[in-house]
N, C-alpha and C positions, 0 to 999 in steps of 0.2 A: 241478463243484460237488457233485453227487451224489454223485459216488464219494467227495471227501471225506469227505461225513456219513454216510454208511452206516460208511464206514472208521473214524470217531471213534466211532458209536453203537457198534460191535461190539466196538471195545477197552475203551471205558468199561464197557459190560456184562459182557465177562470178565473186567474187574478188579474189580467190585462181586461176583461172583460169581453171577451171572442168567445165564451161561452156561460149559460147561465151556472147555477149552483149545482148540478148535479153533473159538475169538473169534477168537484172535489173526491169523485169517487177516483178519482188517478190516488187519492193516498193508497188504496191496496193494494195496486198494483205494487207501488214505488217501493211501500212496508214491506211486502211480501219478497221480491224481490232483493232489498238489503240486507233481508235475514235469511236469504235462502232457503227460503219453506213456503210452501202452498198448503192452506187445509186442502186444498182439490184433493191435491194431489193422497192425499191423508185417506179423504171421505172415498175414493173412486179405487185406491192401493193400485195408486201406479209410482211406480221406482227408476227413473233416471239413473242412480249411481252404477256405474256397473263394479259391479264383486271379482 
């Protein structure tokens, strides 16, 4: 849920112009977040879900 909203404030902000072009990195957040997967999380094997 974090990462969604960080991901929407950072686009919103580069689109209003409150920040330069390198906003737009709020997509991976936002990406990662709606599809509930992190590469991090992948490349580092760390596991959230509990079993």
């Amino acid at each position: 849920m974090v990462r969604i909203v960080v991901g929407a404030v950072l686009i919103v902000a580069t689109v209003m112009g409150m920040l330069p072009a390198w906003g737009w990195i709020g997509v991976v957040p936002l990406v990662t977040g709606l599809m509930s997967w992190c590469p991090a999380y992948s490349i580092f094997r760390i596991k959230t879900c509990k079993a």
